[in-house]
One Martini backbone bead per residue (centre of mass of N, CA, C, O) as a GRO file, in nm:
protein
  372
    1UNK     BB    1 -16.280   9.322   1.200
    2UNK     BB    2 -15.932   9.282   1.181
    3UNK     BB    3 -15.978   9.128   0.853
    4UNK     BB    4 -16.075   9.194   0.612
    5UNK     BB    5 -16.244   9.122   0.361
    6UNK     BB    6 -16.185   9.226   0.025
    7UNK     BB    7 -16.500   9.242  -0.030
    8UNK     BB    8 -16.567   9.464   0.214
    9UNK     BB    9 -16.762   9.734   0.226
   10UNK     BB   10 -16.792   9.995   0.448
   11UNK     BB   11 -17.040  10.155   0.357
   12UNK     BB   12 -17.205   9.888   0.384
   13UNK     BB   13 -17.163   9.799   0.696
   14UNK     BB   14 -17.274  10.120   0.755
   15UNK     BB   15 -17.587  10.027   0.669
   16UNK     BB   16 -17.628   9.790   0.835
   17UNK     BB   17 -17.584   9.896   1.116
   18UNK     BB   18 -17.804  10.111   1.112
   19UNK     BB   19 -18.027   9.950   1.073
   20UNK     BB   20 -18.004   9.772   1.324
   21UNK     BB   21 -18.049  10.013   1.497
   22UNK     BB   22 -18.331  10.061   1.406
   23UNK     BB   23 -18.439   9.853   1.529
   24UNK     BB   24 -18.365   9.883   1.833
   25UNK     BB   25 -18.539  10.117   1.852
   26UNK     BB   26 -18.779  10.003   1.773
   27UNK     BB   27 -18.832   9.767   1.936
   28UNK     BB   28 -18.745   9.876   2.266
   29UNK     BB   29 -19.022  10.099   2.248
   30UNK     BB   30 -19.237   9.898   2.164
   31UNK     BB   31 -19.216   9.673   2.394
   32UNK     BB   32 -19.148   9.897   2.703
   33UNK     BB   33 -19.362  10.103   2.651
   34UNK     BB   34 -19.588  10.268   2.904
   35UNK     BB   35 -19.873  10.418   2.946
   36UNK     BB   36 -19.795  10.741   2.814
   37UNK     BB   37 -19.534  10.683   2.658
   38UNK     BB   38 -19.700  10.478   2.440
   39UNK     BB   39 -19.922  10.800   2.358
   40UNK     BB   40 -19.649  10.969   2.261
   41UNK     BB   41 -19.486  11.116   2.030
   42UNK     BB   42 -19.242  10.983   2.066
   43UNK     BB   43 -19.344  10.694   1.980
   44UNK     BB   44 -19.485  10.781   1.712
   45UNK     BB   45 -19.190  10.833   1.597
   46UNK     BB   46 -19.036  10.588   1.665
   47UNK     BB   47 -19.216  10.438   1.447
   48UNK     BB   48 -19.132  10.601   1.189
   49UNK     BB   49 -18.867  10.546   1.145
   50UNK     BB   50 -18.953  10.227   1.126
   51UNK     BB   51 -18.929  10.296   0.784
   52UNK     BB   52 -18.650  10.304   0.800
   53UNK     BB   53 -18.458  10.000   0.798
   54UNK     BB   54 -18.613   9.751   0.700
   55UNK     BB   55 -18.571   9.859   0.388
   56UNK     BB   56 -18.297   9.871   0.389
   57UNK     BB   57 -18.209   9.582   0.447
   58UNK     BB   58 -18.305   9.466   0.196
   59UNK     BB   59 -18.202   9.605   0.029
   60UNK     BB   60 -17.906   9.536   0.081
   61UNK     BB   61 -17.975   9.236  -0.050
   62UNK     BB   62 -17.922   9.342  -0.345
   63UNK     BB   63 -17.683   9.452  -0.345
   64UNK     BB   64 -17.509   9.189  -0.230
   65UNK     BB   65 -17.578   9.025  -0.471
   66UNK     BB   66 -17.459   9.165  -0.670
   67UNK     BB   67 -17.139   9.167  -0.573
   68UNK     BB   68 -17.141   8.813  -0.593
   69UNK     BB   69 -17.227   8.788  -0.884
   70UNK     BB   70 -16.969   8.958  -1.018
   71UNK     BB   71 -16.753   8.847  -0.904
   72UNK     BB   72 -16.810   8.567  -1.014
   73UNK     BB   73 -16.783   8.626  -1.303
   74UNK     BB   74 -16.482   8.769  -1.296
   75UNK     BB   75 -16.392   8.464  -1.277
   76UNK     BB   76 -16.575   8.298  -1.466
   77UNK     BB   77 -16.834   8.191  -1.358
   78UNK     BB   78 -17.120   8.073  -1.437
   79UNK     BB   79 -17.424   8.062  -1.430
   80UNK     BB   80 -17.526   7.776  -1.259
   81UNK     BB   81 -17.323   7.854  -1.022
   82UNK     BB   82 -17.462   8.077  -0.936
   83UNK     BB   83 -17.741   7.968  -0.906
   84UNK     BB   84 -17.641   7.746  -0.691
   85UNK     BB   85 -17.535   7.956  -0.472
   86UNK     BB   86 -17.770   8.188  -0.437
   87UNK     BB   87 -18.021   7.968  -0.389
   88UNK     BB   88 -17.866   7.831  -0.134
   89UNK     BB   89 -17.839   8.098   0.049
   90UNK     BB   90 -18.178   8.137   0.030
   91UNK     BB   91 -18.239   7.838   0.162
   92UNK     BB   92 -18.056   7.938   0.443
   93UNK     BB   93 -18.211   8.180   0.521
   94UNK     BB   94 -18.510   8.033   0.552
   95UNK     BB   95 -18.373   7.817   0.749
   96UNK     BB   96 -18.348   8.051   0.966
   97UNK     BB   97 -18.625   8.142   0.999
   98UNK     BB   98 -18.730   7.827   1.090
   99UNK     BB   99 -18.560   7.834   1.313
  100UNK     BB  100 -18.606   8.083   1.496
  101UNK     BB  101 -18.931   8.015   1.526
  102UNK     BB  102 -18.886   7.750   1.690
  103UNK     BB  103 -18.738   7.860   1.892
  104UNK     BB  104 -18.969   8.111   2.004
  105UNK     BB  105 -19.189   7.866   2.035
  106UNK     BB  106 -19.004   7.719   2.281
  107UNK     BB  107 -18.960   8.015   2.470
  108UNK     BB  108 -19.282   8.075   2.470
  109UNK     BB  109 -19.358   7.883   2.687
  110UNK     BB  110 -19.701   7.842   2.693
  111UNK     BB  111 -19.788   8.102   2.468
  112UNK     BB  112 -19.780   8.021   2.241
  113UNK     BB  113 -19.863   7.972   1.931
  114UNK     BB  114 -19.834   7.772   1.656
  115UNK     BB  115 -19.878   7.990   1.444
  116UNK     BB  116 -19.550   8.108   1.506
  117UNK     BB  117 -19.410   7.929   1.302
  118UNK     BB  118 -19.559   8.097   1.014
  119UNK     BB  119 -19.444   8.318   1.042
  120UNK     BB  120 -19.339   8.641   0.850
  121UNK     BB  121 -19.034   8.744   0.835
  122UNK     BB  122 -18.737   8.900   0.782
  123UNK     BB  123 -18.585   8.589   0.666
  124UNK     BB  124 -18.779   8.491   0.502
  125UNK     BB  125 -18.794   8.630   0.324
  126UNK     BB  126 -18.506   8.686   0.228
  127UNK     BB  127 -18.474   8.415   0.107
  128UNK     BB  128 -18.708   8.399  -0.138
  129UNK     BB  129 -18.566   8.666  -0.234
  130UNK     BB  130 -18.315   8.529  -0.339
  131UNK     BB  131 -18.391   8.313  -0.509
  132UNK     BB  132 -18.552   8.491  -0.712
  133UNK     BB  133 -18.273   8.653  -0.798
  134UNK     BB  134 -18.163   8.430  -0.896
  135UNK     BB  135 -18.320   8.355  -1.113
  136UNK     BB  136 -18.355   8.628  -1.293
  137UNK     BB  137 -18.010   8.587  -1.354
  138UNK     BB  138 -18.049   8.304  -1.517
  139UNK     BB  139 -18.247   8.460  -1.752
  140UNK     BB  140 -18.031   8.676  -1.724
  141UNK     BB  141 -17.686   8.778  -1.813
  142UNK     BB  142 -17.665   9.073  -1.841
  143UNK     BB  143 -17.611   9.366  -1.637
  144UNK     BB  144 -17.813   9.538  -1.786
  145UNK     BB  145 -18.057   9.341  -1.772
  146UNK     BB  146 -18.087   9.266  -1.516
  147UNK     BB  147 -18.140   9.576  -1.408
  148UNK     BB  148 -18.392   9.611  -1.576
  149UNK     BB  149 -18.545   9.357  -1.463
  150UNK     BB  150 -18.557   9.433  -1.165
  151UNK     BB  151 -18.726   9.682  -1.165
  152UNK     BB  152 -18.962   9.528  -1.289
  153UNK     BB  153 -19.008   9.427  -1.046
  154UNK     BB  154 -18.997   9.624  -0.813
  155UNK     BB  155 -19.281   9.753  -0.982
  156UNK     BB  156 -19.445   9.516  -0.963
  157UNK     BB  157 -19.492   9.482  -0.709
  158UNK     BB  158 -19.600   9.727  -0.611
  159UNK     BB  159 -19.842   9.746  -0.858
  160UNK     BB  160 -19.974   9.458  -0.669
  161UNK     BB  161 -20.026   9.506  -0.383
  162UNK     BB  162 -20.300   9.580  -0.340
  163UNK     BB  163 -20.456   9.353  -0.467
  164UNK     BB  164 -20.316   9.125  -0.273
  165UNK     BB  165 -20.475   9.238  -0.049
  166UNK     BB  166 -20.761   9.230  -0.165
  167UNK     BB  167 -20.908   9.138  -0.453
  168UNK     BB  168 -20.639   8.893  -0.514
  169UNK     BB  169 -20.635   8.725  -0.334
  170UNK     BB  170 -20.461   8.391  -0.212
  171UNK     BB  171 -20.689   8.179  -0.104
  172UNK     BB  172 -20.620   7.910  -0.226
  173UNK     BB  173 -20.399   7.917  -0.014
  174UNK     BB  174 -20.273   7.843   0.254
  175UNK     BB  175 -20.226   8.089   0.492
  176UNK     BB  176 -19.889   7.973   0.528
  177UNK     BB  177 -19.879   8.089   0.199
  178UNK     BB  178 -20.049   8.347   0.195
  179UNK     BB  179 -19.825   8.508   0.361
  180UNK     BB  180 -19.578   8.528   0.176
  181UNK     BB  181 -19.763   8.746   0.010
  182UNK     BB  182 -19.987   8.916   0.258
  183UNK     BB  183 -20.020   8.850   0.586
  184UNK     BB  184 -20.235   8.720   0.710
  185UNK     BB  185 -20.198   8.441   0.821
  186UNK     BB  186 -20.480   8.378   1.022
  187UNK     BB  187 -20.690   8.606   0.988
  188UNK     BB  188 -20.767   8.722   0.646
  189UNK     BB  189 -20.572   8.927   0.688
  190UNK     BB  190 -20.346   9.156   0.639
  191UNK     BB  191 -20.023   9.258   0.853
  192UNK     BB  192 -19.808   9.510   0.850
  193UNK     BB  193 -19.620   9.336   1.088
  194UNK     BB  194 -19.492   9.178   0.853
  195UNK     BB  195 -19.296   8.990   0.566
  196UNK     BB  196 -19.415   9.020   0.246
  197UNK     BB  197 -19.386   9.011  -0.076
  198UNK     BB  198 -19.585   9.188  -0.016
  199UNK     BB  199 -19.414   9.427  -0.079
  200UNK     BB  200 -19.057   9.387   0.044
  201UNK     BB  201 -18.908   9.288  -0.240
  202UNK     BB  202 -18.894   9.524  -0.384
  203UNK     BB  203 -18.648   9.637  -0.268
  204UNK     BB  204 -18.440   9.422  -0.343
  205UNK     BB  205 -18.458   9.467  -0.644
  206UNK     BB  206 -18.383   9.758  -0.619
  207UNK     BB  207 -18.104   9.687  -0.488
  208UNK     BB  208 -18.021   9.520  -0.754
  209UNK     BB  209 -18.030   9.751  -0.959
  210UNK     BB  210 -17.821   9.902  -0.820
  211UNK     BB  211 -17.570   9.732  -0.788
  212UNK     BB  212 -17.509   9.688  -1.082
  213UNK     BB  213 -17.424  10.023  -1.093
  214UNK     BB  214 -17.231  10.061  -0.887
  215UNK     BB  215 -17.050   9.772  -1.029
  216UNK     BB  216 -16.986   9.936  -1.267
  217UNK     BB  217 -16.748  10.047  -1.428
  218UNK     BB  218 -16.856  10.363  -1.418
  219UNK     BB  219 -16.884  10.390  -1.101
  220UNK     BB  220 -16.647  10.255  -0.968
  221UNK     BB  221 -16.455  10.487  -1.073
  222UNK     BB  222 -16.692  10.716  -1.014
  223UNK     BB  223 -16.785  10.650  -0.689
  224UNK     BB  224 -16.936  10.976  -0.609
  225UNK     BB  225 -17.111  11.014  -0.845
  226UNK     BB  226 -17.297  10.823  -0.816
  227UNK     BB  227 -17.433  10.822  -0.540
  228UNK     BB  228 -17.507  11.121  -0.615
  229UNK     BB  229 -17.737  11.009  -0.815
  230UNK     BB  230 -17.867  10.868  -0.587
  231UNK     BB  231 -17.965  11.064  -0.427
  232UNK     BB  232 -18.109  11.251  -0.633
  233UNK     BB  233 -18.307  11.051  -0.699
  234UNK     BB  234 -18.440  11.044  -0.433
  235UNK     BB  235 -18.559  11.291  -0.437
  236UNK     BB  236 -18.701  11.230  -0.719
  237UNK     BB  237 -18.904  10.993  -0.547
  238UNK     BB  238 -19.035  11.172  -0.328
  239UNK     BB  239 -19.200  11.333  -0.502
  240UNK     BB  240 -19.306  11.168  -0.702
  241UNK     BB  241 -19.525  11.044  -0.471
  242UNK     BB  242 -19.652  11.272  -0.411
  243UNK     BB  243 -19.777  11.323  -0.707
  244UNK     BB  244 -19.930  11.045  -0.710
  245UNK     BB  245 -20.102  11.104  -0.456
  246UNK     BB  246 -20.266  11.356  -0.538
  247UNK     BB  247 -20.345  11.247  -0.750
  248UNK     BB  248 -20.648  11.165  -0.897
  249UNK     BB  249 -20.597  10.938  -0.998
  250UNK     BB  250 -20.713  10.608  -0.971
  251UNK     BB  251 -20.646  10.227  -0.955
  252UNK     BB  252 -20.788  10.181  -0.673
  253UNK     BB  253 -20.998  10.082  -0.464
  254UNK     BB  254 -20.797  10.026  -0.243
  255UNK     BB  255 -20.644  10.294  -0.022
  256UNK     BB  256 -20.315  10.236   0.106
  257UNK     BB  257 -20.062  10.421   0.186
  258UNK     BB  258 -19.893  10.297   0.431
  259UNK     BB  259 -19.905   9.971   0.303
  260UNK     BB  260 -19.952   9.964  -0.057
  261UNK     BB  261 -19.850  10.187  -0.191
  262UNK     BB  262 -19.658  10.294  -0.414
  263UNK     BB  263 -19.587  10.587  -0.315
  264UNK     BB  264 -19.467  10.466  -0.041
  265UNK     BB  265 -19.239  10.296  -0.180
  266UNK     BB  266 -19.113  10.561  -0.331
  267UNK     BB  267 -19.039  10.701  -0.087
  268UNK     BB  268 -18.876  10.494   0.064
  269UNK     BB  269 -18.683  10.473  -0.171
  270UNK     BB  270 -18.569  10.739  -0.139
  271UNK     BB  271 -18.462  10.752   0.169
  272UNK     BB  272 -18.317  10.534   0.100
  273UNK     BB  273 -18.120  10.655  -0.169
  274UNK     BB  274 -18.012  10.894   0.073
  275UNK     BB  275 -17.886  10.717   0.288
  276UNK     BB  276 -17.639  10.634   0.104
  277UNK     BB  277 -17.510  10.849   0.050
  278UNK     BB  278 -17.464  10.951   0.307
  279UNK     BB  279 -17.296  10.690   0.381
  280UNK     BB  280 -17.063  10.735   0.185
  281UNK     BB  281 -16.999  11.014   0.289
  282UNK     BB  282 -16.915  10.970   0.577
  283UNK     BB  283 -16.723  10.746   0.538
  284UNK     BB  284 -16.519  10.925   0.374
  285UNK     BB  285 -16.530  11.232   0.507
  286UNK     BB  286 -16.605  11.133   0.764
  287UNK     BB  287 -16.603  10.951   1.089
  288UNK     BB  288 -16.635  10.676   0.934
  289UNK     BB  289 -16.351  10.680   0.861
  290UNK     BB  290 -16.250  10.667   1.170
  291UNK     BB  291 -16.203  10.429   1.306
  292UNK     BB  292 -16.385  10.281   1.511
  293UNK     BB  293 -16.668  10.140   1.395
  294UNK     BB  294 -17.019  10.005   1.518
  295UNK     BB  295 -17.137  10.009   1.240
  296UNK     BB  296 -16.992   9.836   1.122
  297UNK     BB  297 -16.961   9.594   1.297
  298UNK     BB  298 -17.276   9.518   1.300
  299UNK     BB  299 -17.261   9.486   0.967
  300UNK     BB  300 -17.093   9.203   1.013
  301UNK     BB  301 -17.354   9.084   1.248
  302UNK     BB  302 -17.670   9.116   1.173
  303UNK     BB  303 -17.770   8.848   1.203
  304UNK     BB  304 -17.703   8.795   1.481
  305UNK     BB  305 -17.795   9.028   1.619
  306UNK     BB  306 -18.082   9.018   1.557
  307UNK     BB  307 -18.153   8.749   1.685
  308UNK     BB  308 -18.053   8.800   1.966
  309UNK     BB  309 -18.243   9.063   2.060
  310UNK     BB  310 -18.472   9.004   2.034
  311UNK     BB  311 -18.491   8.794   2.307
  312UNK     BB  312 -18.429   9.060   2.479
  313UNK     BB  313 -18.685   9.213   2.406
  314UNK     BB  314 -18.943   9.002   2.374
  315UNK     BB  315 -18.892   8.743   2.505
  316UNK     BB  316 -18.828   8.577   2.788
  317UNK     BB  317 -18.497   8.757   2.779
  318UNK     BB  318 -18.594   9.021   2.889
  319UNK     BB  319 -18.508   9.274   3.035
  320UNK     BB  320 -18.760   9.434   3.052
  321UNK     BB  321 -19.061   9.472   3.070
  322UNK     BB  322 -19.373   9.505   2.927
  323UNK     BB  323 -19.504   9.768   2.886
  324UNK     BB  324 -19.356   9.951   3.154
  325UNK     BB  325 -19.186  10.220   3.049
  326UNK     BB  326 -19.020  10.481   3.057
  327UNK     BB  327 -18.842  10.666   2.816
  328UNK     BB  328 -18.570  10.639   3.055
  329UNK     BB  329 -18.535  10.337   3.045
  330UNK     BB  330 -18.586  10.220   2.768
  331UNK     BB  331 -18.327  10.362   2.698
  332UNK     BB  332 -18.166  10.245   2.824
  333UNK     BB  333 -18.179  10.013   2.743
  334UNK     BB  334 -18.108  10.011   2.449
  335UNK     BB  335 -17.793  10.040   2.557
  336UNK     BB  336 -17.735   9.784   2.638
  337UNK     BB  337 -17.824   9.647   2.363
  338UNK     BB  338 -17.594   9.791   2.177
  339UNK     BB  339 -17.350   9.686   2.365
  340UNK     BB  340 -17.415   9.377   2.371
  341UNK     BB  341 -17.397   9.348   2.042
  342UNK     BB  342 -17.118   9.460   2.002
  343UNK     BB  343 -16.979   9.247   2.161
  344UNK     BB  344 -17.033   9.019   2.018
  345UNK     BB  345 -16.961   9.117   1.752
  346UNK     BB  346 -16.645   9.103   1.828
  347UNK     BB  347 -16.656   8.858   1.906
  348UNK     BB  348 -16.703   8.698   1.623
  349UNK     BB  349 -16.498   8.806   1.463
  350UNK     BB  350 -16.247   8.711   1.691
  351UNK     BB  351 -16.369   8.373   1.630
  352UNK     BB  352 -16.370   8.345   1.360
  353UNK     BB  353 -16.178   8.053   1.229
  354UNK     BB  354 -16.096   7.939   1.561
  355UNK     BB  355 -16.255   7.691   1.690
  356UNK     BB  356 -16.071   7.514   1.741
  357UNK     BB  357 -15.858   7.645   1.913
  358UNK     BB  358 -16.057   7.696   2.125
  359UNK     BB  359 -16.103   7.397   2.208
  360UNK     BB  360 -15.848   7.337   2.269
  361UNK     BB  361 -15.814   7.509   2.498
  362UNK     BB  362 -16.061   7.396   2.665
  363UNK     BB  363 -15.934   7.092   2.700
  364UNK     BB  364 -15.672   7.200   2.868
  365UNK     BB  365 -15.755   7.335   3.133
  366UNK     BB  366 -15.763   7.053   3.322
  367UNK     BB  367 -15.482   7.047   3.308
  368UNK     BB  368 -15.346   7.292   3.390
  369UNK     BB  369 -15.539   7.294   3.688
  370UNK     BB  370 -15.369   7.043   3.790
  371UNK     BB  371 -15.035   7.087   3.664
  372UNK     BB  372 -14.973   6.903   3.367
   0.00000   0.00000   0.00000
């Protein structure tokens, strides 16, 4: 965007351009690897790694919540028009998550199945979960008290989710309500592969009690120690995990590290919340902030590049066959699909609040054509 909105901080556009790249690499050969590629050390690290993309993007929309309520705030807005905002805004990309899959459904054809409209991607988690953080915030007032409820969400979804996913299932719930608490889908048992509320919405709670403390006076002034005590804090969630994980108390019958576990939930947000500290020192003192940069520039148009990228990934309009690609083509695709989306959102931002102007010239071409 060649003029930021005053709100809008480098460092937060370049912690989300950074995830949304995290994501084209997890998606690119995840889609389009085959053969002994598909079974290669290289292919396992590639997915090990998409373990933190997902996680910072949810984060950071905790984060980005509570910037838009505090500011709402200084300015003076009410509780109720906070929450009829944000609440709003929550149920906007929700429908945006549910009209997605209809388009993925509507381009997946004759193959798609039908129950492909109910799957529950982050497009859906993030708007439910926007909605009750506006709810959240509607019943406690004060940025102390959001920050400490946030937190205790943050911490009750995660030790919860062993239960939600097993011996608690909300089974009494048809499968397409039952998948937002745990992605059963229609198999009957919790899916990995997608994005219930339970673990999910914990790292944007745990997101939105950082926000608090970030924009807060205190933070604000000294915003380098702060940043930094985020760091040091990721550092001791993610040993703290450790020390869960090995220790011998166990509290549930059914444990798995890898999906459910608080211990793993305490790692990735320890990683997320040291990628944060890593992204605003790179940004204030590194290259990150001197000229222009690629990752805040995805990072204003995170939502449309997302959007658009699936679709030449797993799609119809898939740039390379599926799983049939050795590590040096995928990876060419790859960079075409970052270069691609990179322009996208170029031209978006450079058209944005322009759509009347731009019809306008499109209207003249045929008189200029003539030349009238």
């Amino acid at each position: 965007m060649s003029n930021p909105a005053p709100n809008r901080i480098d460092y937060i556009d370049w912690l989300r351009g950074f995830a949304v790249v995290g994501m084209f690499e997890v998606h690119c050969y995840d889609a389009w690897l085959g053969g002994a590629a598909r079974q290669s050390s290289f292919f396992r690290w590639t997915q090990l790694s998409g373990s933190v993309p997902a996680p910072l993007f949810i984060f950071l929309s905790g984060i980005t919540f509570a910037l838009i309520t505090g500011s709402m705030r200084r300015k003076g807005a009410s509780a109720n028009k906070i929450f009829l905002r944000t609440f709003r805004r929550g149920a906007e990309i929700l429908a945006l998550g549910l009209l997605f899959r209809i388009q993925e459904f509507a381009l997946g054809q004759p193959w798609a199945p039908r129950t492909d409209l109910a799957r529950v991607d982050v497009l859906n988690l993030i708007g439910v979960t926007i909605m009750a953080m506006s709810l959240a915030c509607w019943l406690v007032r004060s940025r102390t008290a959001n920050a400490l409820l946030a937190a205790a969400i943050a911490g009750g979804i995660s030790m919860l989710t062993p239960l939600i996913w097993t011996t608690a299932k909300p089974t009494w719930l048809p499968w397409y309500l039952e998948s937002y608490f745990n992605g059963v889908h229609y198999f009957g048992v919790p899916q990995p592969w997608l994005f219930p509320i339970f673990p999910w919405s914990a790292f944007a709670f745990a997101g939105l009690a950082m926000g608090f403390f970030l924009f807060g006076e205190w933070a604000s002034k000294y915003q380098a120690r702060a940043l930094g005590l985020i760091g040091l804090g990721g550092i001791g969630a993610f040993f703290l995990s450790e020390f869960f994980d090995s220790n011998r108390l166990k509290l549930y019958s059914a444990y798995d590290y890898w999906h459910t576990s608080p211990s793993f939930f305490l790692a990735r947000l320890g990683i997320v919340m040291g990628v944060i500290a890593a992204g605003y020192a790179w940004c204030r003192w590194g290259l990150g902030g001197v000229g222009f940069s690629p990752l805040k520039q995805l990072g204003q148009t995170s939502l449309l590049v997302y959007w658009v990228h699936i679709e030449f990934v797993y799609g119809r309009f898939t740039i390379m066959t599926q799983q049939a690609q050795s590590i040096g083509s995928a990876t060419a695709g790859l960079i075409v699909i970052f270069l691609a989306m990179l322009a996208l959102s170029i031209v978006r931002t450079k058209t944005k609040g322009r759509s009347a102007e731009i019809l306008a010239r499109i209207r003249r071409l045929p008189q200029a054509a003539s030349g009238d």
